[in-house]
N, C-alpha and C positions, 0 to 999 in steps of 0.2 A: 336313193333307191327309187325305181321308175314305181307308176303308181300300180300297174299291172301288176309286180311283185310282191306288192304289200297287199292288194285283194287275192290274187292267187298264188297260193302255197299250201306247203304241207299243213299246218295250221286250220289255215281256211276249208281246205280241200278234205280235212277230218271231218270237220264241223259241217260243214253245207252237201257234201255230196252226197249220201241218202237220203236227207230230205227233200233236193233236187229232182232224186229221182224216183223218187213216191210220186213228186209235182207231175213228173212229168206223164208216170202211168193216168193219175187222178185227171190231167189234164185232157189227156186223150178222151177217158170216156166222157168226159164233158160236153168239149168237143161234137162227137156223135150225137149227143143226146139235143145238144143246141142246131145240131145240122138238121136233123129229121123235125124239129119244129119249124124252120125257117124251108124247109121244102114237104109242106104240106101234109108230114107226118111220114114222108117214105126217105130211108139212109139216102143220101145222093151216090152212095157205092154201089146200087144198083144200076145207075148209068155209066160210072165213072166204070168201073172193074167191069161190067155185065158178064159177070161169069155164070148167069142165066143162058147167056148163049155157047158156052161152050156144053150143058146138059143136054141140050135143044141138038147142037150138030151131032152127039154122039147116041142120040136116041133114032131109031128106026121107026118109018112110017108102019102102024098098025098094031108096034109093041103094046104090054101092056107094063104099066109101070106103078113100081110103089116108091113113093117120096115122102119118106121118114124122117119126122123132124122138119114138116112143112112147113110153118109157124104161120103167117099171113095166108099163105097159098099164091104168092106171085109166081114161084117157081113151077108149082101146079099147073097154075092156069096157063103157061106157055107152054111146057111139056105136053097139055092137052090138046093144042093146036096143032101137033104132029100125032101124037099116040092115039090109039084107039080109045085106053081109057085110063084112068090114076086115081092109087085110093092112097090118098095123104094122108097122114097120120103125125098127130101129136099130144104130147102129155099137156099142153095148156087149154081147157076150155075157152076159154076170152079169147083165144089163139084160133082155135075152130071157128068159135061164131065170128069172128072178122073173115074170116075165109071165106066162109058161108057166106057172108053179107059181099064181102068184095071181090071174089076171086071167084062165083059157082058155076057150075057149068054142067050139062045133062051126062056128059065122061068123066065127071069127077066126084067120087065119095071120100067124104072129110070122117075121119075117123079119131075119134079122142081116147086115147089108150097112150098107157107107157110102156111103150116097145119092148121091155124087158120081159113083159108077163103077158103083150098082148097076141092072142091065137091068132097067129100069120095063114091060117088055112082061108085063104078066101076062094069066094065063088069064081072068081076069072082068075086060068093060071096064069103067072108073073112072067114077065120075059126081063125083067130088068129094076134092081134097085137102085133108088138114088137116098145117097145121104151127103146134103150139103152142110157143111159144119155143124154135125150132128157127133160124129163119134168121141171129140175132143170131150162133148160134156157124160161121157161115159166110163163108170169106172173099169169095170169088166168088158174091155172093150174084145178083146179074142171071143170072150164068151158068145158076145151078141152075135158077132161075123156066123158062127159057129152054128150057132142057131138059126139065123136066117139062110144059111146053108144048106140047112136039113129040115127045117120044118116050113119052109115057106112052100107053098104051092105054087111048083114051078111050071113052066110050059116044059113037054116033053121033046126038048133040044141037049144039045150037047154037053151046054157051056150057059153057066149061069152066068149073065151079065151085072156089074157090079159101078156105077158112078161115084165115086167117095169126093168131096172137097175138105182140108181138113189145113188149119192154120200150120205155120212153119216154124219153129221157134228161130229157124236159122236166118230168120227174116231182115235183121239188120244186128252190126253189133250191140247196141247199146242192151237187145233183150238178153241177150247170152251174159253180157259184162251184168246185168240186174241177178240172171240166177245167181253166178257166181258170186256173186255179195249178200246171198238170202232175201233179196228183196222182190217183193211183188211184180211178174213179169206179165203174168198173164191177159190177154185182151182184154176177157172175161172172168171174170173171180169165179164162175161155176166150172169154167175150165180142171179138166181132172188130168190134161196134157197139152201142149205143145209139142211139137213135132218133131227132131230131127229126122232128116232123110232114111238114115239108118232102122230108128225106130218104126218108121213108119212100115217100110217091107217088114222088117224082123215081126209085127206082131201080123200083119195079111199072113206072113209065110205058117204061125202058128198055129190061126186059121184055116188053111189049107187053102187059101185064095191067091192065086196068081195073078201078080202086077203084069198088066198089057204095056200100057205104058202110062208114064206120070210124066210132068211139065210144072213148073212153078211158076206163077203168075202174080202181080202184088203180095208177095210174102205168104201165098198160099200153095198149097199143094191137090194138083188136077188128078185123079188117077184112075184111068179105065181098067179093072181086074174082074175075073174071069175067076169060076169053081167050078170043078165038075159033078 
């Protein structure tokens, strides 16, 4: 019997393949966590992916923008190189005061709130939201769309602008083959979804926010939408 067959079998393939594939989640964040020491505390995904620039081309000179779930404020402080001004927003203080310290800028207020309960009435009306892998770590994700719908203070236009970046589950087999065996699929354990394409319109459309257009990049999902 060749030796391939006696390691790989029905047998072996009971015994090791969940545990492989715990490895393999486990491995990933590892992984990341060893990439951003060895590049001086920044993900190398933000060069590698810079889907910083795809926010950047879809934002207008003079807009005013809010970026929800800013976390550093790298995304901030390039948005603010085109926009008039950005009030970033996130539930982590440590998160803020890195902002503060590394990313600040005379058009940018860092605001420490959880979006859930935070009063979106601000002093400049908004011309446009951004949230970059923000919605995934939210349960009641309709709810929020919902909200920042109707209670944000909007500029008095047509069409409320809407930047969303948000992970894909459809990203490669092995994540789909993990749900379907119950096993830990997710990037992030604070993940409340992954993505299919389906899902993703289906809960904008619940919201009443219409997709412009979407684009899949690195197993993530781009999507310009629009509310009235």
């Amino acid at each position: 019997m060749p030796l391939k067959s006696l390691i790989v079998n029905r047998t072996t393939a009971g015994l090791f393949l969940k545990p492989l594939l715990w490895l393999h989640s486990a491995c990933y964040r590892w992984i990341s966590r060893f990439a951003i020491v060895l590049n001086n505390g920044v993900h190398p995904k933000h060069s590698i992916i810079n889907y910083e620039k795809w926010f950047c081309d879809n934002i207008k000179p003079g807009w005013y923008v809010m970026d929800i779930g800013c976390n550093t404020g790298i995304l901030a402080g390039k948005i603010a190189q085109k926009a008039s001004f950005v009030y970033a927003v996130d539930i982590e203080l440590d998160l803020i005061r890195k902002a503060r310290k590394n990313n600040s800028a005379d058009n940018i207020e860092y605001i420490c709130a959880d979006v859930s309960d935070f009063n979106c009435k601000t002093e400049k009306a908004i011309d446009c939201i951004v949230m970059s892998n923000l919605l995934e770590h939210i349960e009641d994700r309709v709810g929020l769309l919902k909200k920042l719908v109707h209670s944000i203070n909007w500029t008095e236009k047509t069409e409320k602008t809407f930047l969303i970046r948000v992970p894909t589950l459809q990203r490669d087999w092995i994540t789909v083959y993990k749900k379907n065996l119950g096993i830990e699929y997710c990037l992030d354990r604070t993940h409340c979804i992954e993505y299919t394409n389906d899902e993703f319109i289906s809960e904008l459309a619940q919201a009443q926010v219409k997709l412009v257009r979407m684009e899949i990049k690195f197993g993530e999902i781009y999507a310009l939408c629009s509310a009235l």
